[in-house]
MDTraj code that builds the backbone (N, CA, C; nanometers):
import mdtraj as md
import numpy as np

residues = "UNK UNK UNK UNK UNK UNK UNK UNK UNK UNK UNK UNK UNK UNK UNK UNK UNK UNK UNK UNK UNK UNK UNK UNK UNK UNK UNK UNK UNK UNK UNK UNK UNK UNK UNK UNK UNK UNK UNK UNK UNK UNK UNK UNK UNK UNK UNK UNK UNK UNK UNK UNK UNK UNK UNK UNK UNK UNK UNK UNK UNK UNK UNK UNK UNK UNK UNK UNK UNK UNK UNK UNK UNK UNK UNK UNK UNK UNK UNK UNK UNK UNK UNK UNK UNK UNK UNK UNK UNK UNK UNK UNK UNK UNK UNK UNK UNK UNK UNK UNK UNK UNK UNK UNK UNK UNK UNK UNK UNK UNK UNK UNK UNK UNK UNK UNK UNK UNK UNK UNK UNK UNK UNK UNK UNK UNK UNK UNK UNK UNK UNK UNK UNK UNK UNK UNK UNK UNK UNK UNK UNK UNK UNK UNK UNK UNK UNK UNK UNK UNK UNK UNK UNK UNK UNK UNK UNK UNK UNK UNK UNK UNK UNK UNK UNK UNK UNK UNK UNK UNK UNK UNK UNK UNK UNK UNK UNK UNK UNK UNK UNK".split()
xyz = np.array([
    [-5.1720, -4.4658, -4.2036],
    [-5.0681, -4.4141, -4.1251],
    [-5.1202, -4.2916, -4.0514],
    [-5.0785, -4.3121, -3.9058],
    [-5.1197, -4.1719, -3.8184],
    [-5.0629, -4.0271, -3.8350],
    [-5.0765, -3.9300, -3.8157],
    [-4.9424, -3.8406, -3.7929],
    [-5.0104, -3.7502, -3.6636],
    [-4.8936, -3.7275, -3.6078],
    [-4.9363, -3.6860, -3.4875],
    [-4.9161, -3.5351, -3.4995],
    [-5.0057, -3.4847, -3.4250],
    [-5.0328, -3.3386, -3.4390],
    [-4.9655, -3.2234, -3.3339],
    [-4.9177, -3.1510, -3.3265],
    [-4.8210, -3.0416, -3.3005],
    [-4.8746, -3.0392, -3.1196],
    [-5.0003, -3.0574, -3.0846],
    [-5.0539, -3.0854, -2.9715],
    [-4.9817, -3.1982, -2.8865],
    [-4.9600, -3.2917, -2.9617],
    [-4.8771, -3.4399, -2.9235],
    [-4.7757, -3.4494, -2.8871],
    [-4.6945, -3.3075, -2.9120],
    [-4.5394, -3.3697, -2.9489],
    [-4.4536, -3.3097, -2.8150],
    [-4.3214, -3.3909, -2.7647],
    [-4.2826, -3.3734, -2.6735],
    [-4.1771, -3.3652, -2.6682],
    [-4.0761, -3.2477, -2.5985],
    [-4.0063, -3.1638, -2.6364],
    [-3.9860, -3.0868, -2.5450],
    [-3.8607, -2.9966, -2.5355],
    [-3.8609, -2.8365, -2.5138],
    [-3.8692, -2.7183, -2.5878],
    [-3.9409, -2.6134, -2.5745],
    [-3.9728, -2.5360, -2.6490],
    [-3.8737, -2.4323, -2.6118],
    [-3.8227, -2.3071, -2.7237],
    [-3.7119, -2.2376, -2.7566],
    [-3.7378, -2.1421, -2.6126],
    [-3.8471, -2.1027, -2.6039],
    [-3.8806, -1.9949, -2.4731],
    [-3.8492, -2.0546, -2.3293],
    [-3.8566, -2.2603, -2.3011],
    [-3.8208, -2.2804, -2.1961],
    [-3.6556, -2.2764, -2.1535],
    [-3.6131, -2.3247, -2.2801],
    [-3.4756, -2.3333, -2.2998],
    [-3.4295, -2.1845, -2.2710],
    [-3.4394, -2.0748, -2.3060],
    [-3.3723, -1.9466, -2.2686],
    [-3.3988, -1.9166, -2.1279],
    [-3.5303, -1.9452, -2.0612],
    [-3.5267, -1.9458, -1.9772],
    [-3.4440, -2.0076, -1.8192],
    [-3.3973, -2.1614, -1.9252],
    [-3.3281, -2.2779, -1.8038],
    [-3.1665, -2.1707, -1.8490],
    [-3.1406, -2.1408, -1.9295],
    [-3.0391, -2.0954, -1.9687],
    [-2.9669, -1.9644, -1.9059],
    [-3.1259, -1.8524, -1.8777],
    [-3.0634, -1.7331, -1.7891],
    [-3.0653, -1.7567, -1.6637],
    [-3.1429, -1.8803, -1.5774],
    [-3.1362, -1.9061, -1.4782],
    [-2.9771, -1.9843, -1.4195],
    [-2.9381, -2.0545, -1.5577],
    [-2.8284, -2.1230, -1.5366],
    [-2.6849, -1.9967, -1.5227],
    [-2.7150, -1.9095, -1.5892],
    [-2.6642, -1.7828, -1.6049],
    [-2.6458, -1.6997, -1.4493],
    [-2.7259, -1.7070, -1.4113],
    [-2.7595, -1.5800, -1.2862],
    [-2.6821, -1.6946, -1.1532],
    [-2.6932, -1.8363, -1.1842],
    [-2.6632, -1.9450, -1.0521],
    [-2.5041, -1.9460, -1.1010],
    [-2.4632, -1.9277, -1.2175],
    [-2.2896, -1.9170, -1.1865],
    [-2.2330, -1.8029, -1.1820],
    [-2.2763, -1.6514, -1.2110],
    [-2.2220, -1.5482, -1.2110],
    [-2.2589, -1.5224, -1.0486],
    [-2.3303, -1.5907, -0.9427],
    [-2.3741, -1.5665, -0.8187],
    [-2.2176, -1.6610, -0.7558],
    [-2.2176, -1.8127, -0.8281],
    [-2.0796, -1.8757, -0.8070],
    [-1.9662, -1.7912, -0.8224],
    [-1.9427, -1.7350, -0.9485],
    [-1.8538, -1.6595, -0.9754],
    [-1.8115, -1.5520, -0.8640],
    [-1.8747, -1.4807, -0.8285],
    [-1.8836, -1.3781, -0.7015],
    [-1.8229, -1.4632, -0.5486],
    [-1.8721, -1.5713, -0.5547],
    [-1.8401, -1.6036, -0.4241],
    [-1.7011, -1.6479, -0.4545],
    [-1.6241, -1.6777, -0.5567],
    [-1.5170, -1.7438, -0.6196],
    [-1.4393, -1.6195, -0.5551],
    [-1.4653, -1.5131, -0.5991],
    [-1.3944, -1.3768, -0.6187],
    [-1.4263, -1.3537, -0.4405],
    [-1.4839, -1.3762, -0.3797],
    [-1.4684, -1.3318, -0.2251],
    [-1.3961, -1.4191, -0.1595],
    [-1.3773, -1.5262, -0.1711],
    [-1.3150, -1.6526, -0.1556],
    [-1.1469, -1.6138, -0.1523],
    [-1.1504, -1.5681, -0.2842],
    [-1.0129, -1.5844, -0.3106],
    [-0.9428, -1.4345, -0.2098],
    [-1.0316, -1.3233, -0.1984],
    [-0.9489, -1.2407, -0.1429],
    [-0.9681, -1.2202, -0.0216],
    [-1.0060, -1.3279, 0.0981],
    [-1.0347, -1.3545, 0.1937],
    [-0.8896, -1.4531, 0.2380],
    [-0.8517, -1.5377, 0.1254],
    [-0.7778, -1.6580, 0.1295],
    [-0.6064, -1.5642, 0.1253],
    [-0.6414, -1.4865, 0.0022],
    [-0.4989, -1.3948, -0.0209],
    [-0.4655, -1.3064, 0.1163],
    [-0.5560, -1.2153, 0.1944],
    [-0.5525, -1.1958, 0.2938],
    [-0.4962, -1.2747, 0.4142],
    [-0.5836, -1.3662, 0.4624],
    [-0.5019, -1.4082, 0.5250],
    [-0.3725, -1.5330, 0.5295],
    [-0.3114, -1.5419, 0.3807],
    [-0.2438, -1.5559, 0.3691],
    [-0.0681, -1.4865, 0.3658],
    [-0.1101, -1.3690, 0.3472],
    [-0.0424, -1.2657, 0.3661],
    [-0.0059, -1.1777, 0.5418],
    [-0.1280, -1.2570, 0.5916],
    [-0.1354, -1.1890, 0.7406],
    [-0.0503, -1.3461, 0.8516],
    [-0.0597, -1.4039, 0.8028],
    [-0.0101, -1.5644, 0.8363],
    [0.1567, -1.5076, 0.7950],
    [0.1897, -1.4992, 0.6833],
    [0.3298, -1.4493, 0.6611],
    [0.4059, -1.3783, 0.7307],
    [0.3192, -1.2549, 0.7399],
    [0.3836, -1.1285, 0.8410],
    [0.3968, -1.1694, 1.0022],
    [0.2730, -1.2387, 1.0255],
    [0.2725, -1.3133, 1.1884],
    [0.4030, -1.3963, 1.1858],
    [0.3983, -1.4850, 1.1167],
    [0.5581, -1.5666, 1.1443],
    [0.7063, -1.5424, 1.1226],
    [0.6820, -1.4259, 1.0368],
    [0.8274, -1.3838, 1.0518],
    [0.8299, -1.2884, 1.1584],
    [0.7405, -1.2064, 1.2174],
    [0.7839, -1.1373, 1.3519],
    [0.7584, -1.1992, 1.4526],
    [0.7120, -1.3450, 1.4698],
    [0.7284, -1.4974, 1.6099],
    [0.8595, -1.5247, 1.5569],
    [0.9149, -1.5709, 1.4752],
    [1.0575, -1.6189, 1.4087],
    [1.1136, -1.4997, 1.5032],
    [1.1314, -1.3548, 1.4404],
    [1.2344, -1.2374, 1.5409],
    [1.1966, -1.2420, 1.6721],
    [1.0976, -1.2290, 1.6932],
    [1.0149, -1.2897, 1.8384],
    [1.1067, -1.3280, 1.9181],
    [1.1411, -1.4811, 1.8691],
    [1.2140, -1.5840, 1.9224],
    [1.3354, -1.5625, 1.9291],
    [1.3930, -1.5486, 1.8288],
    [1.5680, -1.5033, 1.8386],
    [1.5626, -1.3952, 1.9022],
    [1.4710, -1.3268, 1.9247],
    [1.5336, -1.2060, 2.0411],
    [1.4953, -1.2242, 2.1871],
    [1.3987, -1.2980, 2.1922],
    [1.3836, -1.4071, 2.3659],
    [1.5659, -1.5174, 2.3627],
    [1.6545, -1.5062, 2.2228],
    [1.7388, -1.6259, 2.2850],
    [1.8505, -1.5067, 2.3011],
    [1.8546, -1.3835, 2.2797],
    [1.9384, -1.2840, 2.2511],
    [1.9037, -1.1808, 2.3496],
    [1.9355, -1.1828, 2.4552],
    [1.8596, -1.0699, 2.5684],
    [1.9550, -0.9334, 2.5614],
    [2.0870, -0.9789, 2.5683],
    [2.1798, -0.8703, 2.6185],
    [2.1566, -0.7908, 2.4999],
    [2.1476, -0.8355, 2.3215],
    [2.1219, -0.7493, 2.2348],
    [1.9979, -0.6387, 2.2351],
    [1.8897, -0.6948, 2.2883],
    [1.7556, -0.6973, 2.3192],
    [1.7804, -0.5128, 2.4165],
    [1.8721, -0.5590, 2.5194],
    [1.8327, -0.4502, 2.5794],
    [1.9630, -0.3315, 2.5710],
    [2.0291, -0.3507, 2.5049],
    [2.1416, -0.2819, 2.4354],
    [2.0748, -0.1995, 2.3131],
    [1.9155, -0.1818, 2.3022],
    [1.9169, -0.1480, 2.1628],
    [1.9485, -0.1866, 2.0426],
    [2.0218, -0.2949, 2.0509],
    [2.0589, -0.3883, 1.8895],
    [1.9728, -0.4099, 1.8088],
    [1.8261, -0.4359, 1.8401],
    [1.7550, -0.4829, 1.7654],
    [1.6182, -0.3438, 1.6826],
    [1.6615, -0.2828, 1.7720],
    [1.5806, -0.1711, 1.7394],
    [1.5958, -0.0616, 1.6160],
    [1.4884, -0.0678, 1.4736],
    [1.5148, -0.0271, 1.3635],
    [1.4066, 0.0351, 1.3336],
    [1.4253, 0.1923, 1.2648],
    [1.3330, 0.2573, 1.2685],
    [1.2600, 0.2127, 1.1607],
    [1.2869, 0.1826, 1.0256],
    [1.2179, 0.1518, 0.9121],
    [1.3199, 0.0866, 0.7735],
    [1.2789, -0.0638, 0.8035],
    [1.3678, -0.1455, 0.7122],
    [1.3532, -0.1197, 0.5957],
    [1.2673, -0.0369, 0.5331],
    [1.2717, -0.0026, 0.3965],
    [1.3717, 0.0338, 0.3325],
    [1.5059, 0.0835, 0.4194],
    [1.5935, 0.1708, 0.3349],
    [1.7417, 0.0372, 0.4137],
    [1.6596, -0.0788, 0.4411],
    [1.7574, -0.2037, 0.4750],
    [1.8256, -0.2242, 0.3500],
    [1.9354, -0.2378, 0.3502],
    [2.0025, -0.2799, 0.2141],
    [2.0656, -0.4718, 0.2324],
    [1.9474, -0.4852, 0.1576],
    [2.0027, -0.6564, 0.1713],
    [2.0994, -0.7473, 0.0778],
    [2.1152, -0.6418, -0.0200],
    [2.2343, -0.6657, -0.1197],
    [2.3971, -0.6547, -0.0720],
    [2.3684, -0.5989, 0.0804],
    [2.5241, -0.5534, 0.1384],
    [2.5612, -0.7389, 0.1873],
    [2.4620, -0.8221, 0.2607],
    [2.5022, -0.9045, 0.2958],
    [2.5246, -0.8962, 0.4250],
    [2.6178, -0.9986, 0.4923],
    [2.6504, -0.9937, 0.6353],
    [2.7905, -1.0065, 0.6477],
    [2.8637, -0.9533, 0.7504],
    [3.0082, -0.9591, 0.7422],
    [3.0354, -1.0468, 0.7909],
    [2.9534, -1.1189, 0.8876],
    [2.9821, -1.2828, 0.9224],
    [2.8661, -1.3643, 1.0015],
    [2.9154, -1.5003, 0.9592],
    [2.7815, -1.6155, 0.9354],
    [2.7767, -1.6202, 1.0675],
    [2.6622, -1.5627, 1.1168],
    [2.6678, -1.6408, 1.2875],
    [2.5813, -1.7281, 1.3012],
    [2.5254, -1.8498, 1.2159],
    [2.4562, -1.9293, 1.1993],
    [2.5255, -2.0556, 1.1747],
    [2.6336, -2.0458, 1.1523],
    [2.7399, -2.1576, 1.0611],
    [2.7641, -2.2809, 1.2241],
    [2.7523, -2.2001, 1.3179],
    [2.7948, -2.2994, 1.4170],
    [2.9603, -2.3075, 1.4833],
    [3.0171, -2.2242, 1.3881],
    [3.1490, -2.2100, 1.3954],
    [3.2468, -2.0993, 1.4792],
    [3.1116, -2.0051, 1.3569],
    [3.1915, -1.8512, 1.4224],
    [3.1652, -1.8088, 1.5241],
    [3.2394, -1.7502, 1.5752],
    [3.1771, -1.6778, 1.7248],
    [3.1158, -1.5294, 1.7362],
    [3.0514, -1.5130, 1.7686],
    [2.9489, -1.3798, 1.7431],
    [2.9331, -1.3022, 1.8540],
    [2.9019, -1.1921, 1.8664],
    [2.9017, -1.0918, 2.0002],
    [2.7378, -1.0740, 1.9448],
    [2.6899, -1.0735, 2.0789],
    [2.5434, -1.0386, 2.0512],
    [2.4567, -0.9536, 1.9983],
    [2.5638, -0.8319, 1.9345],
    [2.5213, -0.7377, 1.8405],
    [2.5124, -0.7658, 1.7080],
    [2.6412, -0.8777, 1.6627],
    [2.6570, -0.9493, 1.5593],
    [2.5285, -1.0329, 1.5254],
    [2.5204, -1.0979, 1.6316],
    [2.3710, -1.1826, 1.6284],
    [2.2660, -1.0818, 1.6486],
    [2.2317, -1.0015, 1.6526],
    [2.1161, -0.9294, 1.6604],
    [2.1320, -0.8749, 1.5008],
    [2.2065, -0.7929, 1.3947],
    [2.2445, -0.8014, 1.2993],
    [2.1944, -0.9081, 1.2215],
    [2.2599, -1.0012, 1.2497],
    [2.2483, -1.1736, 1.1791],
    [2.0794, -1.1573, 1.1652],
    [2.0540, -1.1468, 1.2685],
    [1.8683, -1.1877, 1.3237],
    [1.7686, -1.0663, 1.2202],
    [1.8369, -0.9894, 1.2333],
    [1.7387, -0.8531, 1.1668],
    [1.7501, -0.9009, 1.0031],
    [1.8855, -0.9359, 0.9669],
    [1.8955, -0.9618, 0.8122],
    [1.8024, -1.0724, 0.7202],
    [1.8379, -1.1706, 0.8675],
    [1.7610, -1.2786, 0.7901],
    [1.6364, -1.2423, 0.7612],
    [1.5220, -1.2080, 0.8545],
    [1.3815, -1.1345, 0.9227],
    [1.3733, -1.0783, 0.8062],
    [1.4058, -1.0016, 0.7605],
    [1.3858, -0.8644, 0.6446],
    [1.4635, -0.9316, 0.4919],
    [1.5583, -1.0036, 0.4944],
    [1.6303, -1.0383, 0.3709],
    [1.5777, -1.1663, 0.3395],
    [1.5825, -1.2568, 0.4709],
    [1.5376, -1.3976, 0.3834],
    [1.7313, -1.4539, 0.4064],
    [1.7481, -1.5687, 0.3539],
    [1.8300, -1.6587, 0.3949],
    [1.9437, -1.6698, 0.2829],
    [1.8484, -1.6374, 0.1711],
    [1.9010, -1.6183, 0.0233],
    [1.9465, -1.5292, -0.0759],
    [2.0268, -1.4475, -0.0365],
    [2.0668, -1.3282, -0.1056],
    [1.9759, -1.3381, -0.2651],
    [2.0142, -1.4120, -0.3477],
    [1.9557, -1.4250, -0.4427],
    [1.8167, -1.4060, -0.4546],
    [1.7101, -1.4570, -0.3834],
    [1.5730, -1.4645, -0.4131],
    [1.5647, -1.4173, -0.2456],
    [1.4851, -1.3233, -0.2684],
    [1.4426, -1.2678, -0.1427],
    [1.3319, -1.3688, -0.0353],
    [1.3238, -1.3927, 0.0521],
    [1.2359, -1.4261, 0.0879],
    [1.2007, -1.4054, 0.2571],
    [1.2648, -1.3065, 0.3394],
    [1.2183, -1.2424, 0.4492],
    [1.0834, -1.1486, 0.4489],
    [1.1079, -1.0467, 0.5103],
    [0.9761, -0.9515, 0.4421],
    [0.9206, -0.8557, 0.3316],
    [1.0830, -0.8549, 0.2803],
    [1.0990, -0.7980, 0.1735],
    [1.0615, -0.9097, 0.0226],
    [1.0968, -1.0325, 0.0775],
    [1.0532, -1.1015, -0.0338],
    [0.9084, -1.2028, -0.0321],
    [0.8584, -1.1922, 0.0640],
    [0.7098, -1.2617, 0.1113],
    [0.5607, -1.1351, 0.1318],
    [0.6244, -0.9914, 0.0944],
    [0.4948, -0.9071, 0.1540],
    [0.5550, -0.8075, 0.0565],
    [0.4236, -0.8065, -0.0116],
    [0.4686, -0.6480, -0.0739],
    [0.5067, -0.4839, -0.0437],
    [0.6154, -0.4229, -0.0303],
    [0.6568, -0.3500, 0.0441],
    [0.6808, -0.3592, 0.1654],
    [0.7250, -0.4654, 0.1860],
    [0.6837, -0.5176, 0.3212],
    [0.8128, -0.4395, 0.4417],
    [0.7821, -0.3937, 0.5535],
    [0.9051, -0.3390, 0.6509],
    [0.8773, -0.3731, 0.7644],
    [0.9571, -0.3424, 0.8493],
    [0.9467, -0.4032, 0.9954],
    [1.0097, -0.2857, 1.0624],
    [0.9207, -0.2635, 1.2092],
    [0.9761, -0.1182, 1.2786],
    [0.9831, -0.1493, 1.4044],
    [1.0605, -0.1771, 1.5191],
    [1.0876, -0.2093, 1.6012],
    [1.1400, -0.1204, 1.7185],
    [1.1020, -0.0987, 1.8430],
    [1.1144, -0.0074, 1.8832],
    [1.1064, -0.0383, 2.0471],
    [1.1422, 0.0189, 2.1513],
    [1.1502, 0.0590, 2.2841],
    [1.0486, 0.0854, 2.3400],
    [0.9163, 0.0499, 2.4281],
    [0.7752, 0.1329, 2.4663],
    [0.8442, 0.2549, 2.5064],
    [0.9034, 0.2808, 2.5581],
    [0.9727, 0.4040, 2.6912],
    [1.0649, 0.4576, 2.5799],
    [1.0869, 0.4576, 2.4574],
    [1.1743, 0.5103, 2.4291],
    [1.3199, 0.4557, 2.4165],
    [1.4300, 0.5130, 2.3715],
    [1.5185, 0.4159, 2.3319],
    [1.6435, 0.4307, 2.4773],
    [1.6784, 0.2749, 2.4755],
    [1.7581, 0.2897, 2.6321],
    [1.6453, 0.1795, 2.6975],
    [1.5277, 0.1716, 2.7016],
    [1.4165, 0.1595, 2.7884],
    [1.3355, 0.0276, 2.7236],
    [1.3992, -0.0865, 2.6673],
    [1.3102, -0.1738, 2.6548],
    [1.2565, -0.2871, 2.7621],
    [1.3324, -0.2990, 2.8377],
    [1.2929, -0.3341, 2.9628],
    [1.1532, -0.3125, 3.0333],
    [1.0977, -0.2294, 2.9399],
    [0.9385, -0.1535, 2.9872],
    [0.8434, -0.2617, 2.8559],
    [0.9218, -0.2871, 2.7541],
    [0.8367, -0.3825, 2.6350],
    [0.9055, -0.3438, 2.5054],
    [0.8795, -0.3752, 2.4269],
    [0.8756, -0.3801, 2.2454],
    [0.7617, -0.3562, 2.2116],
    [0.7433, -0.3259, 2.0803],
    [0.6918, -0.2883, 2.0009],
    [0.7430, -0.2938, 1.8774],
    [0.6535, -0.3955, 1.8087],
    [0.6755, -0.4885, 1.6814],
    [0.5518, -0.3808, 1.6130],
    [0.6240, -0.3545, 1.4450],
    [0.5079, -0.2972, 1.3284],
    [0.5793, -0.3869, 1.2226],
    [0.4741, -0.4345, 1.1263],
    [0.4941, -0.5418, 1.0467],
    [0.4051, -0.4633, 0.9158],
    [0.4909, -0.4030, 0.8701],
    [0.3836, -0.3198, 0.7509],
    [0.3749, -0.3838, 0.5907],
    [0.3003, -0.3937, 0.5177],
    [0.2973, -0.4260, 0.3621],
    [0.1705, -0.3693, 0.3392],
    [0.1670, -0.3872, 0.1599],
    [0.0898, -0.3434, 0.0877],
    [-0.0344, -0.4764, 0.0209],
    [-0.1077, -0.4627, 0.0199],
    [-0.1619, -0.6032, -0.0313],
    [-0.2432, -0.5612, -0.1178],
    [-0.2240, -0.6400, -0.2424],
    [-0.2927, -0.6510, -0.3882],
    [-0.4421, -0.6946, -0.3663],
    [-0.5268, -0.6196, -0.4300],
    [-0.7071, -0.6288, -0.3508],
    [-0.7299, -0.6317, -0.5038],
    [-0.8344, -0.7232, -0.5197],
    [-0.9012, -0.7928, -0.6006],
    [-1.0891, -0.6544, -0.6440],
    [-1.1029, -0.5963, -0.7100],
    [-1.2302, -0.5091, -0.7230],
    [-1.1681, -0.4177, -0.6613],
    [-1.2806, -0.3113, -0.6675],
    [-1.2591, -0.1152, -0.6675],
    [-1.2454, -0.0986, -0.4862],
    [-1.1665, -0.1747, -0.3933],
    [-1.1454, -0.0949, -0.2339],
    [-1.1141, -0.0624, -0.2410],
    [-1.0928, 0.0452, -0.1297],
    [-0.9382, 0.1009, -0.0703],
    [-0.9833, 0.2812, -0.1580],
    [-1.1158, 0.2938, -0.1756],
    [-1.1353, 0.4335, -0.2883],
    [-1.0768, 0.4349, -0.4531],
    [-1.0717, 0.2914, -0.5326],
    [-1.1128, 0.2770, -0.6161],
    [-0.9259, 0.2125, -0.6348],
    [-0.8293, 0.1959, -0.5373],
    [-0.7255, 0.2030, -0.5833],
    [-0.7004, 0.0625, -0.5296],
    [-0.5932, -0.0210, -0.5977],
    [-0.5814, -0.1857, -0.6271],
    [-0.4819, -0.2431, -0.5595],
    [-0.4400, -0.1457, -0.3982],
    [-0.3463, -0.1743, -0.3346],
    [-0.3789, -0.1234, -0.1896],
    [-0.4200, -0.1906, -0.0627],
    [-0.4655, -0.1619, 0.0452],
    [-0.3042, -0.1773, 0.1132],
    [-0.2927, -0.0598, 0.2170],
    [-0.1599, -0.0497, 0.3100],
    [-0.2601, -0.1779, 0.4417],
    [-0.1797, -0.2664, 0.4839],
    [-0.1635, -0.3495, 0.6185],
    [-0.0605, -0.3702, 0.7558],
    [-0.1090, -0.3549, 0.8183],
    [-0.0124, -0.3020, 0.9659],
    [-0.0465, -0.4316, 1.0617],
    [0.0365, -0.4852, 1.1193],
    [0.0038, -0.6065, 1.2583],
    [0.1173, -0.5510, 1.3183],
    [0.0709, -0.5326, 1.4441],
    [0.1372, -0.4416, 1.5871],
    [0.0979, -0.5429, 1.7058],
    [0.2211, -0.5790, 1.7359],
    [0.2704, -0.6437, 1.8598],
    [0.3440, -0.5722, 1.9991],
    [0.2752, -0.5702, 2.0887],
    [0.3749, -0.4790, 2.1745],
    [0.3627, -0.6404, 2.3493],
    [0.4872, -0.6415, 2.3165],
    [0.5708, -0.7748, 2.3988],
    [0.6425, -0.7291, 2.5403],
    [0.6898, -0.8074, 2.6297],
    [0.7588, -0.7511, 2.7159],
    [0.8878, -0.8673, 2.7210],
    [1.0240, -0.8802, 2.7084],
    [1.0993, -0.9314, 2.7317],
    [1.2171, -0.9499, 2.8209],
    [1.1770, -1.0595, 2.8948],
    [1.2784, -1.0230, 3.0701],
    [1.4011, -1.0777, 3.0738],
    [1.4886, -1.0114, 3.1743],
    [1.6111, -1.0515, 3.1624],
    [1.6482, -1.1852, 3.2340],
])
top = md.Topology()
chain = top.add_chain()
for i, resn in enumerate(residues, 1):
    res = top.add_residue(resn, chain, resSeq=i)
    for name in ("N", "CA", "C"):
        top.add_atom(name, md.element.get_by_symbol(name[0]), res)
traj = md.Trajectory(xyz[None], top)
């Protein structure tokens, strides 16, 4: 009977194995990283997609709402202190009621900032963290006839040490429009 000698034998040895092992190591913590840039690239502009369509949504209802438009109706210095728990004193969406275009400019700002659902927020207050909307006159107030000026502000949750080590970056998208009579 033969026996084969330690020269013969075929195998991996403990030193190649640690080796395939830290290499396997260094190729997913390199995955891992791109996972983590990925995702806050994706959260970004997911959050910037949000804020864009709800101020094209006000956009629009205030291209179908002119007389409010230049009456100042629509113009709000800072929805933060919007109280969306008050509600609306009437549905001008129902199809029914009849609305004066201040009413509908009202109607338009609530939804924009409240969302549709008293219950679960989902305007800007319930789609953007801290989210407000500032709307304003170029020329000053009296004077939109010269343009708008759309600010779409929130806070966005950042993934690692930006922003000077703190886990919440402020975000601004500024629109300045002109709307004719």
């Amino acid at each position: 009977m033969k026996f084969s000698s330690s020269k013969n034998q075929l195998g991996v040895s403990l030193i190649e194995s640690m080796i395939a092992t830290l290499v396997i190591s260094v190729g997913l913590l390199g995955v891992a990283g791109m996972q983590m840039i990925a995702m806050k690239g994706s959260s970004h502009a997911f959050q910037q997609a949000q804020a864009s369509d709800l101020m094209k949504g006000l956009l629009e209802r205030m291209r179908s709402n002119v007389d409010a438009v230049f009456d100042d109706d629509y113009t709000i210095a800072d929805s933060a202190s919007y109280k969306c728990s008050d509600g609306l004193s009437k549905n001008c969406e129902d199809g029914v009621t009849s609305c004066s275009a201040e009413e509908i400019a009202k109607s338009d700002l609530y939804h924009t900032i409240c969302g549709y659902d008293a219950a679960h927020l989902s305007g800007i207050r319930g789609s953007l963290t801290n989210g407000s909307i500032h709307i304003s006159c170029l020329g000053g107030v009296g004077t939109c006839d010269k343009g708008i000026n759309f600010k779409v502000n929130w806070n966005e949750r950042v993934l690692g040490k930006e922003g000077n080590g703190n886990n919440i970056l402020p975000r601004e998208i500024s629109l300045n429009t002109v709307i004719s009579q």
